[in-house]
KOLDRENMAR-482671 format. One record per atom (N, C-alpha, C): residue number from 1; y, x negated, z negated. Coordinates in steps of 0.05 Angstrom, whole numbers, plus 5000, padded with zeros to 4 digits. Layout:
N
REC  NUM  Y  X  Z
...
! end
This chain:
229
REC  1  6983  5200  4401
REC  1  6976  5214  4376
REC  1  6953  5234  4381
REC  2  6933  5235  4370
REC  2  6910  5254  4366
REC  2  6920  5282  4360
REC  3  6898  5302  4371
REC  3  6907  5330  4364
REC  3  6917  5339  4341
REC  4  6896  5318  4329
REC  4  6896  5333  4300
REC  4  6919  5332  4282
REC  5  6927  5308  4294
REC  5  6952  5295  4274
REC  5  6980  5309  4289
REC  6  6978  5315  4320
REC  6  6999  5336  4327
REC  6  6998  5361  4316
REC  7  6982  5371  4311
REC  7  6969  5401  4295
REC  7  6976  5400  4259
REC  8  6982  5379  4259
REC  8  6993  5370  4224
REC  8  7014  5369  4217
REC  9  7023  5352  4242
REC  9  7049  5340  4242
REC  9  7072  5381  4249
REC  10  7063  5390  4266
REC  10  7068  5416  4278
REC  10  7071  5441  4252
REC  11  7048  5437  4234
REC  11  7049  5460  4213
REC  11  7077  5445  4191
REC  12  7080  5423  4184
REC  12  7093  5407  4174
REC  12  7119  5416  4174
REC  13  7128  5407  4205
REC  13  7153  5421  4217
REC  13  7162  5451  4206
REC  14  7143  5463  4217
REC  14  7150  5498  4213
REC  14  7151  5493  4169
REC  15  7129  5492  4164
REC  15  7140  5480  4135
REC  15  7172  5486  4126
REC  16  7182  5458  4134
REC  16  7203  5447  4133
REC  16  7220  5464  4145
REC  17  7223  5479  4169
REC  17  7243  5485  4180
REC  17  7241  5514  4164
REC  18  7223  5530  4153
REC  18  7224  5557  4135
REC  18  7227  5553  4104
REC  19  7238  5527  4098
REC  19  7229  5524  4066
REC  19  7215  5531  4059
REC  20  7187  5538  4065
REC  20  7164  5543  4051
REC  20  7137  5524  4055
REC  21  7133  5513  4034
REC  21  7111  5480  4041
REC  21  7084  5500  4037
REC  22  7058  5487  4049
REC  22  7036  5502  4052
REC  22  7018  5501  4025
REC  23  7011  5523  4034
REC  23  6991  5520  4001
REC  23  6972  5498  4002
REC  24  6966  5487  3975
REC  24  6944  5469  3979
REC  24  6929  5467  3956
REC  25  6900  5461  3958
REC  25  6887  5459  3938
REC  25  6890  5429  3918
REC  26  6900  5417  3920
REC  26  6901  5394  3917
REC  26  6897  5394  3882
REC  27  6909  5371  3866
REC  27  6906  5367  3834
REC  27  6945  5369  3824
REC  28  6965  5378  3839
REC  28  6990  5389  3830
REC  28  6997  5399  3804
REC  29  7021  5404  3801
REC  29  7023  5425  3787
REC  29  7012  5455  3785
REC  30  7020  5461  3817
REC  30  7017  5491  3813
REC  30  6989  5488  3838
REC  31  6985  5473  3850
REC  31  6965  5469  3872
REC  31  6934  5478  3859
REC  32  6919  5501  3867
REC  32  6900  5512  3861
REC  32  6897  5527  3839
REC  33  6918  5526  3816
REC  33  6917  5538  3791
REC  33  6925  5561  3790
REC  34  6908  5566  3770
REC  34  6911  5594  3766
REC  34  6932  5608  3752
REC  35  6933  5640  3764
REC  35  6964  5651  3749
REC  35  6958  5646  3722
REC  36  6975  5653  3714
REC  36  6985  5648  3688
REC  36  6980  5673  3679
REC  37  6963  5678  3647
REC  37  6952  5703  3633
REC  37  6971  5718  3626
REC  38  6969  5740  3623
REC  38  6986  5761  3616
REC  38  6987  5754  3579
REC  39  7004  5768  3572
REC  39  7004  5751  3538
REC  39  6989  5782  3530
REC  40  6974  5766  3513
REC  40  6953  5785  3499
REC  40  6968  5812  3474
REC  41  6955  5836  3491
REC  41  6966  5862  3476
REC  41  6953  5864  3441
REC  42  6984  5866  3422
REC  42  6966  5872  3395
REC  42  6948  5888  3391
REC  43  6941  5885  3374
REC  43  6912  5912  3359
REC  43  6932  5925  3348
REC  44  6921  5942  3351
REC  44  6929  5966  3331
REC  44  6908  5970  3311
REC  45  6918  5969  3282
REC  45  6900  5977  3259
REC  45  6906  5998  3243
REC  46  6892  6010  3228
REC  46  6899  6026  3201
REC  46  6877  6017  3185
REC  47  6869  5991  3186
REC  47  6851  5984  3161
REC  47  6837  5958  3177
REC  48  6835  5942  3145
REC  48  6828  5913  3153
REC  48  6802  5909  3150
REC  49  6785  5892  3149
REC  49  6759  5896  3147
REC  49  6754  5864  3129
REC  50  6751  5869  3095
REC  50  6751  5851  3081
REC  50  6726  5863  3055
REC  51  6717  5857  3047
REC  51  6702  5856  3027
REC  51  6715  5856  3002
REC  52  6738  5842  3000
REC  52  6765  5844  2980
REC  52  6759  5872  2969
REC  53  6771  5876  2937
REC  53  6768  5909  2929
REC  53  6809  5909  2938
REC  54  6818  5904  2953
REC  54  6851  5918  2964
REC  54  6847  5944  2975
REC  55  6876  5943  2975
REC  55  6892  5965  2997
REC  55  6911  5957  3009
REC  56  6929  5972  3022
REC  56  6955  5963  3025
REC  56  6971  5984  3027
REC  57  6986  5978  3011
REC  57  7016  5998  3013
REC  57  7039  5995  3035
REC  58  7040  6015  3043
REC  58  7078  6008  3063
REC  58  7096  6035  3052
REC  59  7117  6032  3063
REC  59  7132  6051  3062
REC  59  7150  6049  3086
REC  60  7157  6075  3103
REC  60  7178  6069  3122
REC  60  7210  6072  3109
REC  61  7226  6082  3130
REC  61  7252  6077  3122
REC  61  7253  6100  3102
REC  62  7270  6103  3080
REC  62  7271  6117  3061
REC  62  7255  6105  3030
REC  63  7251  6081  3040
REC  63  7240  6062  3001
REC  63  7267  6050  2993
REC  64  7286  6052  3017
REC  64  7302  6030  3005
REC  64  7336  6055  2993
REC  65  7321  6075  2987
REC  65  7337  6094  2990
REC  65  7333  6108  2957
REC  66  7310  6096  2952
REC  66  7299  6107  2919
REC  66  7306  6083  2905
REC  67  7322  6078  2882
REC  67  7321  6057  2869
REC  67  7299  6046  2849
REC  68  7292  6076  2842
REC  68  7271  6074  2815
REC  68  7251  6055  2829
REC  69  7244  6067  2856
REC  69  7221  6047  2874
REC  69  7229  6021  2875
REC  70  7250  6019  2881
REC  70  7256  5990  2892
REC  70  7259  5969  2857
REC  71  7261  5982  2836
REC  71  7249  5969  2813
REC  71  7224  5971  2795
REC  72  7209  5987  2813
REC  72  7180  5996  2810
REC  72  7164  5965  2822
REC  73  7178  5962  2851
REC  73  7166  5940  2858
REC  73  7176  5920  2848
REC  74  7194  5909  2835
REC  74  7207  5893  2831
REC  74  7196  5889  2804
REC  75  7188  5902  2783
REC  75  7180  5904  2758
REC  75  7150  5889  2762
REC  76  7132  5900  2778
REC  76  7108  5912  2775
REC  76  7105  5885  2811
REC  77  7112  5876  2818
REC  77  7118  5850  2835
REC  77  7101  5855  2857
REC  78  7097  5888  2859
REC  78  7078  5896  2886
REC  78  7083  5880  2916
REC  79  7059  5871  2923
REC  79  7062  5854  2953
REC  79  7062  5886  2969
REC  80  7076  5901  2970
REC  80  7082  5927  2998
REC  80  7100  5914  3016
REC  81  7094  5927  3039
REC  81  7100  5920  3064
REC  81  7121  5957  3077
REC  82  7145  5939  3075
REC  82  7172  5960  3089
REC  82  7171  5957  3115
REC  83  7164  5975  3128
REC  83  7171  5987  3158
REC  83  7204  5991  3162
REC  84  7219  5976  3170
REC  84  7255  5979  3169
REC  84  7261  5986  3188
REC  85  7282  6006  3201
REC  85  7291  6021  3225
REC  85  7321  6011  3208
REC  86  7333  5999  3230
REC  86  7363  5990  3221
REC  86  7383  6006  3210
REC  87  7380  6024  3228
REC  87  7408  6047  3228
REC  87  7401  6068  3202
REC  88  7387  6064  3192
REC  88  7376  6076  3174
REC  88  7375  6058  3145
REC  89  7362  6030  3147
REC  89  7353  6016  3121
REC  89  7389  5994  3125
REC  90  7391  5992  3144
REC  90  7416  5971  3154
REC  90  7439  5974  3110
REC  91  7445  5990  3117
REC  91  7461  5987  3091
REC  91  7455  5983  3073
REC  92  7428  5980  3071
REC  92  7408  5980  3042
REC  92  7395  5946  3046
REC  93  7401  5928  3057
REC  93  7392  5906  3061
REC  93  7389  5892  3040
REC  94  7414  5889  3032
REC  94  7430  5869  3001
REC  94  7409  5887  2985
REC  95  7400  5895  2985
REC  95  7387  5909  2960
REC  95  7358  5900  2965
REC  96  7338  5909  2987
REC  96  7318  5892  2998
REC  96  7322  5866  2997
REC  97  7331  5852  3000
REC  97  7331  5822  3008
REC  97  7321  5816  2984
REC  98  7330  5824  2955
REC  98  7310  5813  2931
REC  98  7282  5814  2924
REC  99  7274  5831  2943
REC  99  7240  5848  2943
REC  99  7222  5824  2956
REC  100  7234  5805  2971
REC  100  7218  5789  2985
REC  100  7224  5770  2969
REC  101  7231  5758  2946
REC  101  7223  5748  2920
REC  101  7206  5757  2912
REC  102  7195  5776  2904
REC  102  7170  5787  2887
REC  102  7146  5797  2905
REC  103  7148  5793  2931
REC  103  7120  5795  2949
REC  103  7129  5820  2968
REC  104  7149  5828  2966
REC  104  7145  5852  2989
REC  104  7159  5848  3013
REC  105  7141  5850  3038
REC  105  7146  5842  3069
REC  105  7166  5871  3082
REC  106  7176  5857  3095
REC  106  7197  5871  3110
REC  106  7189  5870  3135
REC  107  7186  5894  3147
REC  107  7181  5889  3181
REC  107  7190  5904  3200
REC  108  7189  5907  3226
REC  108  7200  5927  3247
REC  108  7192  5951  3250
REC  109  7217  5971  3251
REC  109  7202  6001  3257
REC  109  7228  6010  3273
REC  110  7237  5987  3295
REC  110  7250  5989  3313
REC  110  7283  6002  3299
REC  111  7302  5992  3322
REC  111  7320  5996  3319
REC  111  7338  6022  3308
REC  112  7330  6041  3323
REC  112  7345  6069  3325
REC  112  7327  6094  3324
REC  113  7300  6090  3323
REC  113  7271  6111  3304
REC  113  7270  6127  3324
REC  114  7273  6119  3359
REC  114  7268  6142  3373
REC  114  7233  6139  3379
REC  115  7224  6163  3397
REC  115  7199  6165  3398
REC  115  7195  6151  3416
REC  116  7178  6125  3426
REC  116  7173  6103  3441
REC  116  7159  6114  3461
REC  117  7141  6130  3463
REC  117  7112  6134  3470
REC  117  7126  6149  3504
REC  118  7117  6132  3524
REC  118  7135  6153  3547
REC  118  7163  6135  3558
REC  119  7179  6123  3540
REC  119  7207  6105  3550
REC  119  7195  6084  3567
REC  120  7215  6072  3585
REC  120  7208  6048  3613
REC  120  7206  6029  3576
REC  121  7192  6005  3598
REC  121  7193  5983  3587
REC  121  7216  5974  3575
REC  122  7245  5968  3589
REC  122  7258  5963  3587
REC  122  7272  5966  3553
REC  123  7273  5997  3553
REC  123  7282  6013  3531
REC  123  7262  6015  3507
REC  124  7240  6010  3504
REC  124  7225  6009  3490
REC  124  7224  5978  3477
REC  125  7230  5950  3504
REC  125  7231  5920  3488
REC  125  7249  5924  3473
REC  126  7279  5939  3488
REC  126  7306  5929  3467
REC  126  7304  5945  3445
REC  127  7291  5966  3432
REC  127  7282  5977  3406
REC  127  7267  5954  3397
REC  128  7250  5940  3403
REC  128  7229  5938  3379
REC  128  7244  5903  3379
REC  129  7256  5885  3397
REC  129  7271  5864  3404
REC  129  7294  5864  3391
REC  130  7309  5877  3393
REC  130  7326  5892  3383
REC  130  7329  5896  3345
REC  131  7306  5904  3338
REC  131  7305  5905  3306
REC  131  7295  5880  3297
REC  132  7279  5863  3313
REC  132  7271  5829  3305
REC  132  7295  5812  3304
REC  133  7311  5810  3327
REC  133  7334  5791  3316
REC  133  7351  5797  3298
REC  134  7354  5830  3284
REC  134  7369  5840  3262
REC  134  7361  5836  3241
REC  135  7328  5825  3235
REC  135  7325  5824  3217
REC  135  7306  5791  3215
REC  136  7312  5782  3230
REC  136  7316  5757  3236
REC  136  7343  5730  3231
REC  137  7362  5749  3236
REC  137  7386  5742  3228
REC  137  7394  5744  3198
REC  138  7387  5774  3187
REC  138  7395  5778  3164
REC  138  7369  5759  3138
REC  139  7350  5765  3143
REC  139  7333  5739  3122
REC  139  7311  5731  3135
REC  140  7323  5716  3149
REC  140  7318  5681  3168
REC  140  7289  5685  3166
REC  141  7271  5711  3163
REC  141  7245  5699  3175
REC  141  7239  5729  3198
REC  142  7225  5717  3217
REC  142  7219  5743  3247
REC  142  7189  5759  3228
REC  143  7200  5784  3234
REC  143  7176  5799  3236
REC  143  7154  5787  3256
REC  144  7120  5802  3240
REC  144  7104  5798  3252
REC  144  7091  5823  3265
REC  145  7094  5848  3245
REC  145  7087  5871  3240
REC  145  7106  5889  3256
REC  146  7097  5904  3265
REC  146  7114  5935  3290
REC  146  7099  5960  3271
REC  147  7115  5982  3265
REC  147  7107  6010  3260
REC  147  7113  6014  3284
REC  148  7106  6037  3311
REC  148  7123  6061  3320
REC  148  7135  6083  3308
REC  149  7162  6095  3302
REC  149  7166  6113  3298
REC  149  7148  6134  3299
REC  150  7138  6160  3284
REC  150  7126  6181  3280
REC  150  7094  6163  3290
REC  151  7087  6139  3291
REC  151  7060  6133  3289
REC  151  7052  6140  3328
REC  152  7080  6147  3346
REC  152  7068  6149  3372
REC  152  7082  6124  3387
REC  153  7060  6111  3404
REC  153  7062  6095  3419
REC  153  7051  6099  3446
REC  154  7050  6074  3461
REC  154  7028  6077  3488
REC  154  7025  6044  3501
REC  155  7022  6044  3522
REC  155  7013  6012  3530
REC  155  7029  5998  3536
REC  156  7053  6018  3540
REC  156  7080  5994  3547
REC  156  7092  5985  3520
REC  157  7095  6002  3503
REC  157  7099  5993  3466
REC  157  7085  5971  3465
REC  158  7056  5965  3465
REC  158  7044  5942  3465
REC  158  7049  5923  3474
REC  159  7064  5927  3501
REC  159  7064  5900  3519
REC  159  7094  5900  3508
REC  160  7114  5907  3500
REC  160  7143  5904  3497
REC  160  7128  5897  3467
REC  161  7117  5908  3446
REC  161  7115  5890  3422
REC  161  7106  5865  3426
REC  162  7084  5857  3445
REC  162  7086  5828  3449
REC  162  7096  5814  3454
REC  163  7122  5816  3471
REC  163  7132  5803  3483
REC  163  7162  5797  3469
REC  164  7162  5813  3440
REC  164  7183  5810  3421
REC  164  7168  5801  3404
REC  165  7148  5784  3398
REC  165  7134  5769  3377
REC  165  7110  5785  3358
REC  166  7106  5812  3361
REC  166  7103  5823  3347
REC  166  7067  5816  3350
REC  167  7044  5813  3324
REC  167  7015  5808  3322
REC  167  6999  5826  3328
REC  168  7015  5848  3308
REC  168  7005  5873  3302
REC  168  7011  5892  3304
REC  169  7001  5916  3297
REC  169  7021  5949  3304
REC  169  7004  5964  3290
REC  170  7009  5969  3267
REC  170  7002  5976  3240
REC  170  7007  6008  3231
REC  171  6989  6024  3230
REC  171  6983  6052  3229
REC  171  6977  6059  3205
REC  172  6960  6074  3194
REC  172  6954  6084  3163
REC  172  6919  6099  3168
REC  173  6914  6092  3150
REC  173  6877  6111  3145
REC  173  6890  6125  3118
REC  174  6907  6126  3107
REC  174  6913  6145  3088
REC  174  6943  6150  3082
REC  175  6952  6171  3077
REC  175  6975  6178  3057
REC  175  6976  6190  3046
REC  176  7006  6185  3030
REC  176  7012  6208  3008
REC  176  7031  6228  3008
REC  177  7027  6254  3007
REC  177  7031  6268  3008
REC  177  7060  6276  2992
REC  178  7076  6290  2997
REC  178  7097  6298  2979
REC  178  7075  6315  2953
REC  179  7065  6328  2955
REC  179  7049  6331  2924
REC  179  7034  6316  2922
REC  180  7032  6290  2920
REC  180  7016  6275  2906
REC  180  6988  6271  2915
REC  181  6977  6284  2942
REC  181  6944  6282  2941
REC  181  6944  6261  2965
REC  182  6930  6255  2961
REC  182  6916  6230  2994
REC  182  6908  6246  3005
REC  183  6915  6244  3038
REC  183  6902  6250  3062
REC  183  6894  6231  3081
REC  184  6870  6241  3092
REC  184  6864  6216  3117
REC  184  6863  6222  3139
REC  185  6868  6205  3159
REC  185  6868  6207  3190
REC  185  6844  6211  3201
REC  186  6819  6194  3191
REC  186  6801  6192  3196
REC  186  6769  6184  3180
REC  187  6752  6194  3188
REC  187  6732  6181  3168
REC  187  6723  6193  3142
REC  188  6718  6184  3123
REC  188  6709  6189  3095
REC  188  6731  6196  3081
REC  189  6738  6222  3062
REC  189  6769  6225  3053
REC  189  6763  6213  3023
REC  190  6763  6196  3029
REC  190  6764  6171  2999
REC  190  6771  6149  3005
REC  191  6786  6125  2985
REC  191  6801  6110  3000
REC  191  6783  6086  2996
REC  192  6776  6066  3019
REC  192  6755  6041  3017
REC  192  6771  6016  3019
REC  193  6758  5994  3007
REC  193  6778  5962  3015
REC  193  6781  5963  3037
REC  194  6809  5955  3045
REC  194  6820  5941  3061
REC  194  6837  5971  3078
REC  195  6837  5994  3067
REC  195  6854  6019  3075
REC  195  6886  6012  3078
REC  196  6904  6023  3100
REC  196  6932  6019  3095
REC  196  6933  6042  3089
REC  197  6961  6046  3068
REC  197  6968  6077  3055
REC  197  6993  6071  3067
REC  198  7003  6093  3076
REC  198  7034  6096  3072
REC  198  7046  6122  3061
REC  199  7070  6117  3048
REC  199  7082  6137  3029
REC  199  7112  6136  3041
REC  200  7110  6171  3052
REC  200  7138  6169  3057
REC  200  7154  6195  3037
REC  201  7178  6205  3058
REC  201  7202  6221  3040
REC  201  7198  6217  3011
REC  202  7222  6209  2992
REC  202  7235  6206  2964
REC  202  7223  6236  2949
REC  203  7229  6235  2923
REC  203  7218  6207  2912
REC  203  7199  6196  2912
REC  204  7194  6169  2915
REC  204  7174  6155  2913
REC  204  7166  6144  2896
REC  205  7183  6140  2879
REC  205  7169  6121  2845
REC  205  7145  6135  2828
REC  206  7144  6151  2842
REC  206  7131  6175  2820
REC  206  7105  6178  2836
REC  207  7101  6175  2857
REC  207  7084  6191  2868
REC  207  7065  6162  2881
REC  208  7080  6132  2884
REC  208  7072  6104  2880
REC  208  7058  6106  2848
REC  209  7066  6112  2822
REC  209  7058  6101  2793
REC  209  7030  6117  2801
REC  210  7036  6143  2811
REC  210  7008  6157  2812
REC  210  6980  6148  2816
REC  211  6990  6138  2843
REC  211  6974  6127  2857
REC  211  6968  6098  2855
REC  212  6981  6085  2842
REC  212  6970  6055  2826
REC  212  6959  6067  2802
REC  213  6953  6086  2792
REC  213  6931  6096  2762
REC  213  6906  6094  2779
REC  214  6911  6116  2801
REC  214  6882  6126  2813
REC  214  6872  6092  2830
REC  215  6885  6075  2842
REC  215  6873  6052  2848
REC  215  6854  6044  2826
REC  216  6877  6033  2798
REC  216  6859  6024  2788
REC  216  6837  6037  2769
REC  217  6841  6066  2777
REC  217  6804  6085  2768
REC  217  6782  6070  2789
REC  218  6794  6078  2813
REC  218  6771  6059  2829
REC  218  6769  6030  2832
REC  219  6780  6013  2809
REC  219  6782  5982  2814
REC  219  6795  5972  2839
REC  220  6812  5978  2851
REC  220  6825  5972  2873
REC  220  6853  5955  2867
REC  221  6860  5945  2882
REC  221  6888  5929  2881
REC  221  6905  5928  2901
REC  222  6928  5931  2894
REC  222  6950  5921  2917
REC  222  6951  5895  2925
REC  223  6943  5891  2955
REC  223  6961  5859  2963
REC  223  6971  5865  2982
REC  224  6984  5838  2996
REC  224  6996  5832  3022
REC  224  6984  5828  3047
REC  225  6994  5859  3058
REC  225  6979  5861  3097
REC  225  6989  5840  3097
REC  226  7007  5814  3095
REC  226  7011  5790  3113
REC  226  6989  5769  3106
REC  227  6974  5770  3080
REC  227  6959  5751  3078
REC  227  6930  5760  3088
REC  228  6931  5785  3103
REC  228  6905  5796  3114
REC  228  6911  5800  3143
REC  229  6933  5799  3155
REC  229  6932  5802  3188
REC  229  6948  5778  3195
! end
């Protein structure tokens, strides 16, 4: 036998006798290919970029807590988008579950509304994982959409919202105020297409009619962040 083929035959052996076969470049499965991509981190938005004259409305936990609202939308067949934290909206379900007949999306704002921004991975997937199969279970469609609680996150939220299905992670360029005025995060303090508003603490029916007058002073309309992200 030639060197070369003792020198083959030799690496072969050790191979075999360490369970570990040699790397090779060959056309394999895993032979020369490359790792495998990390799954791509959502955007974070507070505004869509459409030419549309919209907005978009949300509300976090506490819409499902005002009734007048929840037949405000129901009347008036607003496509808003509910941010749901379980332990909070959880008893108010049966009552939501009719809203997604008339256009309004339900989505994750994690299980138990702690502050994300800073928790291991771990504790941060089973919050936002955690409120997808609850409300996955309860009306058979998975969120796409993540709020963070108080609007703070960081890079592990991202990577734990991806890795629980989540597209997006959806912020605000405006709200409303308990008296009634708009404020903004950023930018121009007037509200432009494609702005998300959110409106939180009760009541809300009142301070929603308001603010659908003043939309349509400026020709604006409510639709659905799902048919825009």
């Amino acid at each position: 036998m030639s060197r070369a083929r003792l020198a083959g035959a030799a690496v072969l052996a050790a191979a075999l006798l360490t369970g570990c076969a040699p790397l090779t470049t060959g056309t394999g499965a895993y032979a020369g290919a490359k790792p495998p991509r990390a799954r791509e981190l959502p955007p974070v938005v507070d505004h869509v970029r459409t030419r549309d004259r919209v907005v978009f409305l949300t509300y976090d936990d506490g819409a499902e807590r005002d009734p007048a609202l929840v037949e405000l939308v129901r009347a008036r067949r607003l496509p808003v988008t509910l941010f749901l934290t379980d332990t909070v909206a959880g008893p108010a379900y049966g009552r939501l579950a009719g809203l997604r007949s008339v256009g309004a999306s339900l989505q994750n704002h994690t299980l138990d509304h702690p502050a994300l921004r800073g928790l291991p991975y771990a504790g941060q997937r089973a919050e936002i994982c955690g409120q997808q199969h609850k409300l996955t279970s309860r009306f058979g469609v998975r969120p796409r959409l993540f709020r963070p609680p108080y609007g703070r996150y960081d890079t592990t939220t991202l990577r734990a919202a991806a890795d629980c299905g989540i597209t997006a992670v959806v912020h605000w360029r405006a709200s409303v105020t308990p008296s009634g005025t708009l404020t903004y995060t950023r930018g121009e303090p007037r509200l432009h297409p494609g702005d998300i508003i959110t409106l939180a603490n009760p009541p809300l029916a009142p301070r929603t009619e308001a603010l659908l007058a003043h939309l349509a002073h400026r020709n604006l309309r409510v639709a659905s962040l799902d048919d825009y992200l």
